[in-house]
N, C-alpha and C positions, 0 to 999 in steps of 0.2 A: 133280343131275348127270345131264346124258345119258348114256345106253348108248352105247358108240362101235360098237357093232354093228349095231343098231335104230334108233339116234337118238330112242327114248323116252324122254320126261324123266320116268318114275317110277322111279327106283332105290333101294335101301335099302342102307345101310349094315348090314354084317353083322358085322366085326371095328375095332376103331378099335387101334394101337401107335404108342407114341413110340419113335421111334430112340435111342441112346447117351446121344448128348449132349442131347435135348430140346429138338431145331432145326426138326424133321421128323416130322408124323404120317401112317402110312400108311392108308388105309383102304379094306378089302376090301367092295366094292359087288356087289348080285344087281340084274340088270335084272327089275323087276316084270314085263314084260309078254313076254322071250325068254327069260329067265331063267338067261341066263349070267352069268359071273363076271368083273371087273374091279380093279385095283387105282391107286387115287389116292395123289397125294401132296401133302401141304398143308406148306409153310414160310413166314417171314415173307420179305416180300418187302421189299428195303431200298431205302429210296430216295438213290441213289448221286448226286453231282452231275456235271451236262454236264463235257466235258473242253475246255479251251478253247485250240486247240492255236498253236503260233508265227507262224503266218499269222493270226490273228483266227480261224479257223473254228472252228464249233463240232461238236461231236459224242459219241452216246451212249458213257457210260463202257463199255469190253468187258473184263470178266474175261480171257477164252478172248485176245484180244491182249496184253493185259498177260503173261499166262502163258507164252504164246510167245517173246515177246522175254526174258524170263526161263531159257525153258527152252535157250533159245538160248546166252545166256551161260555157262549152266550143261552146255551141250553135252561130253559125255565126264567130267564131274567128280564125284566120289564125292557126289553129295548127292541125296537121297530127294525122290519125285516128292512125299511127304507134306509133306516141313521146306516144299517151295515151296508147297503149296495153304496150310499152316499162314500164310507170308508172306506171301500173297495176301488171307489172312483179317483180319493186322492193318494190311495197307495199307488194306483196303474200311472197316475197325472204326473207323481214324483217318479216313478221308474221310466218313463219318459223322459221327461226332464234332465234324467242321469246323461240320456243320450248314451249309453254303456249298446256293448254287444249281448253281454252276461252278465250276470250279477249273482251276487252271494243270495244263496238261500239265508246266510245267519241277516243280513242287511235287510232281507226280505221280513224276516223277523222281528226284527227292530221295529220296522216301520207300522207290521198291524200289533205289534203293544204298544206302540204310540197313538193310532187309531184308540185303541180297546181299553187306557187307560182314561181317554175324553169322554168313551162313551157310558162305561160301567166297568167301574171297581173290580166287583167281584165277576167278571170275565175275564179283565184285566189280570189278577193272579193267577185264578184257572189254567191260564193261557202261556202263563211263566212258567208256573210250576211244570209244564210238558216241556216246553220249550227250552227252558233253561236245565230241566233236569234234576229237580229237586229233588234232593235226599235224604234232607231231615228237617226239623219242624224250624230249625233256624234260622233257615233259608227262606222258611216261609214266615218269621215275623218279621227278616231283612226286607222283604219285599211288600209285606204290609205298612213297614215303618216307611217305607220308600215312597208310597203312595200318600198316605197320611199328612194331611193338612195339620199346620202348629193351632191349634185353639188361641183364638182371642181370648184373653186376660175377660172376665165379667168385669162392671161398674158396677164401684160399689154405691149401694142408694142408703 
């Protein structure tokens, strides 16, 4: 590893720590030859597939824009910046999974209204009504009704 001080490539690893979960090792480096201090970080790197968006173009999958349009939906609503990196985690784990080269942006879609539906309702529509392209108030009691639990019957006492 080069020294980002020096730019000598002899450095030694002095401490090696795996974080929490065992996704991420950190490892505290001495430049042999300035002899200061540095800290690296080692993860696997996943290999995500191209997104292939409704125009034919193609383009690298981005976390950080996924998250946004996300957090967008999620704007002002009781839900933790963690539940969305958590949902972000099993959208990238199933794009994976696909084992695909490319994937549809519309599938990509799918997948965080399926997140956004577990975690908050009213994200959940926010997030159709762009997505699917709402055009009248129809479409948005269709997807109201769509989400909507049947009410349990009361007992009667």
């Amino acid at each position: 590893m080069k020294c980002p001080y020096c730019a000598e490539p002899n450095t030694q690893v002095v401490d090696t720590r795996e974080n929490e979960d065992g996704d991420t090792v950190r490892r505290r480096r001495r430049c042999l030859s300035c002899d200061k201090r540095f800290t690296t970080y080692e993860r696997v790197e996943l290999q995500l597939p191209q997104v292939v968006k409704k125009n034919g173009s193609r383009t690298d999958y981005d976390r950080d824009k996924l998250k946004a349009s996300m957090m967008l939906a999620m704007r002002k609503r009781p839900v933790t910046t963690e539940s969305i990196d958590l949902a972000l985690d099993r959208i990238e784990e199933k794009l994976v999974q696909l084992a695909l080269r490319e994937v549809a942006s519309d599938r990509i879609g799918e997948l965080v209204m399926r997140e956004l539906k577990k975690l908050d309702k009213v994200a959940y529509i926010r997030f159709a009504s762009v997505y699917r392209n709402f055009e009248d108030v129809d479409e948005f009691s269709d997807a109201i009704r769509e989400i909507k639990k049947p009410r349990q019957p009361r007992a009667k006492v």
